[in-house]
C-alpha positions as CSV (number, residue, x, y, z in Angstrom):
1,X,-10.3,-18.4,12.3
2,X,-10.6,-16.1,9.4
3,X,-7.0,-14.2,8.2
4,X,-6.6,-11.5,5.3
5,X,-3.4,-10.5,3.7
6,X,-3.6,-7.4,2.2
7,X,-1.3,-7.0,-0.5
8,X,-1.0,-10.3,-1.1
9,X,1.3,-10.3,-4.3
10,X,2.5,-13.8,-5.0
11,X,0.1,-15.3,-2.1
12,X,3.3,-17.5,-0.6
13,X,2.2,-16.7,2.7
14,X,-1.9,-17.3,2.5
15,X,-1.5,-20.4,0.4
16,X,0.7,-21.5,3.5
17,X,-1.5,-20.9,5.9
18,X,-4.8,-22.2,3.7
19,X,-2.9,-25.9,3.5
20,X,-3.1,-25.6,7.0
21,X,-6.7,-25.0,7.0
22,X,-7.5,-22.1,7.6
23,X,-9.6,-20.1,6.2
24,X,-7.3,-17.4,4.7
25,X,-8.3,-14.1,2.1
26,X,-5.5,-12.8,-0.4
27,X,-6.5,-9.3,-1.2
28,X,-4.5,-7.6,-3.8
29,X,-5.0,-4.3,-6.1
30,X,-3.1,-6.3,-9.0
31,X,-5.2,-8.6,-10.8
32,X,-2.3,-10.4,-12.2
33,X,-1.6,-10.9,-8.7
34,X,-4.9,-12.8,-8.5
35,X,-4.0,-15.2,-11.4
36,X,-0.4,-15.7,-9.3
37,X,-2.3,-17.0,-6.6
38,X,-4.9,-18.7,-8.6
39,X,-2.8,-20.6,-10.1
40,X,-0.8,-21.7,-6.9
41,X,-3.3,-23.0,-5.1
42,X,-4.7,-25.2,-8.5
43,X,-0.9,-26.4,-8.2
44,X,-0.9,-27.1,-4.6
45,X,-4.7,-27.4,-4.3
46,X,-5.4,-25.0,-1.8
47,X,-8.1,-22.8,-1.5
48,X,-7.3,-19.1,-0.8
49,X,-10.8,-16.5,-1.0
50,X,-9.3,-13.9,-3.8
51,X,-10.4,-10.4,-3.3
52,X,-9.4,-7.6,-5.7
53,X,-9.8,-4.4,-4.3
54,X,-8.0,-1.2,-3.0
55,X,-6.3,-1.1,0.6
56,X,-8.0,2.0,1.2
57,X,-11.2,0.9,0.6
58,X,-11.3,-2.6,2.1
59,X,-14.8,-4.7,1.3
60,X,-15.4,-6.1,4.6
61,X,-18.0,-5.4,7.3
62,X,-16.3,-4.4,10.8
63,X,-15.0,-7.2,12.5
64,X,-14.6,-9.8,10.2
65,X,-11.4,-11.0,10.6
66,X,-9.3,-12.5,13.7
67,X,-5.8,-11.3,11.8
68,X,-5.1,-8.9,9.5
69,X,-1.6,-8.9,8.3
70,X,0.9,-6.9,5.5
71,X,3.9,-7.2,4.6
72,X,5.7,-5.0,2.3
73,X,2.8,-2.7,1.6
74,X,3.0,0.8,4.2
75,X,6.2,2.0,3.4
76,X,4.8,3.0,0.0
77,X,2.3,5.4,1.3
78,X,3.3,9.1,2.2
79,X,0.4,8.6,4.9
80,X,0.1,5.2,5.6
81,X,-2.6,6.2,8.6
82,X,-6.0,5.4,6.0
83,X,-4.8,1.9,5.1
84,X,-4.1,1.3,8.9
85,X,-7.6,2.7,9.9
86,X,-9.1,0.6,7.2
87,X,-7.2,-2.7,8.6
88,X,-8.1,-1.9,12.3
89,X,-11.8,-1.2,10.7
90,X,-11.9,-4.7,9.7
91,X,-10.9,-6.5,13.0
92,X,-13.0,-8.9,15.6
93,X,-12.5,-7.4,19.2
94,X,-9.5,-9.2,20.4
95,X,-8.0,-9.6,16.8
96,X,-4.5,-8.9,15.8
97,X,-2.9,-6.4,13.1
98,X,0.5,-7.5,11.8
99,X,2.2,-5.4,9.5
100,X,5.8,-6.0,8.4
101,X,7.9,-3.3,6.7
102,X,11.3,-4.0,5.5
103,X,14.6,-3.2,7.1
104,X,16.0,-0.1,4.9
105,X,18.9,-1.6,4.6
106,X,18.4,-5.6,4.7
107,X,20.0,-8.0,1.9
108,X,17.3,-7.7,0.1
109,X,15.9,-4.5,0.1
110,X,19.8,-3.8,-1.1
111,X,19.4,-6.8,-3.5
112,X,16.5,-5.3,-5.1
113,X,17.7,-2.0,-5.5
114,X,21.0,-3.2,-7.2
115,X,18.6,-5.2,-9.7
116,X,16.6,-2.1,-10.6
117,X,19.1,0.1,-11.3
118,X,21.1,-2.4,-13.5
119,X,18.3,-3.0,-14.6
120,X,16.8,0.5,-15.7
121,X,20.8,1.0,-17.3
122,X,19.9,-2.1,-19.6
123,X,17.0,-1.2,-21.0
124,X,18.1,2.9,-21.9
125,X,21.6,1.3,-23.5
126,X,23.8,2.8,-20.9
127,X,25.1,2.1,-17.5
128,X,23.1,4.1,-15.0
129,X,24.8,4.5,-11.7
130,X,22.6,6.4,-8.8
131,X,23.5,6.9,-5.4
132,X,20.2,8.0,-3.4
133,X,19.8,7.5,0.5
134,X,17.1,5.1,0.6
């Protein structure tokens, strides 16, 4: 069985499922995302196939993979439909697409947008209060 997580970020999830042994690919835009993971799987000592590349443009023949799986990474596209196209692209007959996207108003989605804007108020000098419907 061969999984990719695209947008992998920290890599939590493929270094999970690569101690289980399977064959898993992190593939991630950031390459300080790449080091993350790197240096995970030297702590853990798992092996996880890094690939550092754009979503829209995945580097994989058709049908390569038996799950393909995001989380976290549609929502930030005004037309998520080329990333999708490019996932189902990439899938063995029979395969599965998983793509997770945040509740809107989850702990912490709420968590995180709290951080950012006391955040962004720390760093000008002043306390920033927004209100936006997110």
């Amino acid at each position: 069985m061969q999984i990719l997580e695209v947008s992998a970020g920290s890599g939590a999830t493929a270094a999970f499922l690569a101690s289980k042994g399977i064959l898993v690919y992190a593939l991630d835009y950031s390459w300080a995302s790449m080091e993350t993971i790197k240096a995970s799987g030297e702590k853990t000592n798992t092996v996880v196939k890094l690939i550092c590349a754009d979503a829209n443009n995945l580097p994989f023949k058709n049908g390569s993979f038996d799950i393909v799986y995001s989380a976290g990474l549609i929502e930030h596209f005004s037309d998520p439909i080329p990333i999708l196209e490019e996932q189902v692209r990439i899938l063995k007959n029979g395969a599965y697409l998983i793509i997770m996207v945040p509740r809107k108003y989850n702990p912490y989605v709420l968590y995180k947008h709290a951080k950012m804007i006391l955040i962004s108020g720390l760093l000008d000098g002043r306390p920033n209060i927004v209100l936006k419907n997110w």
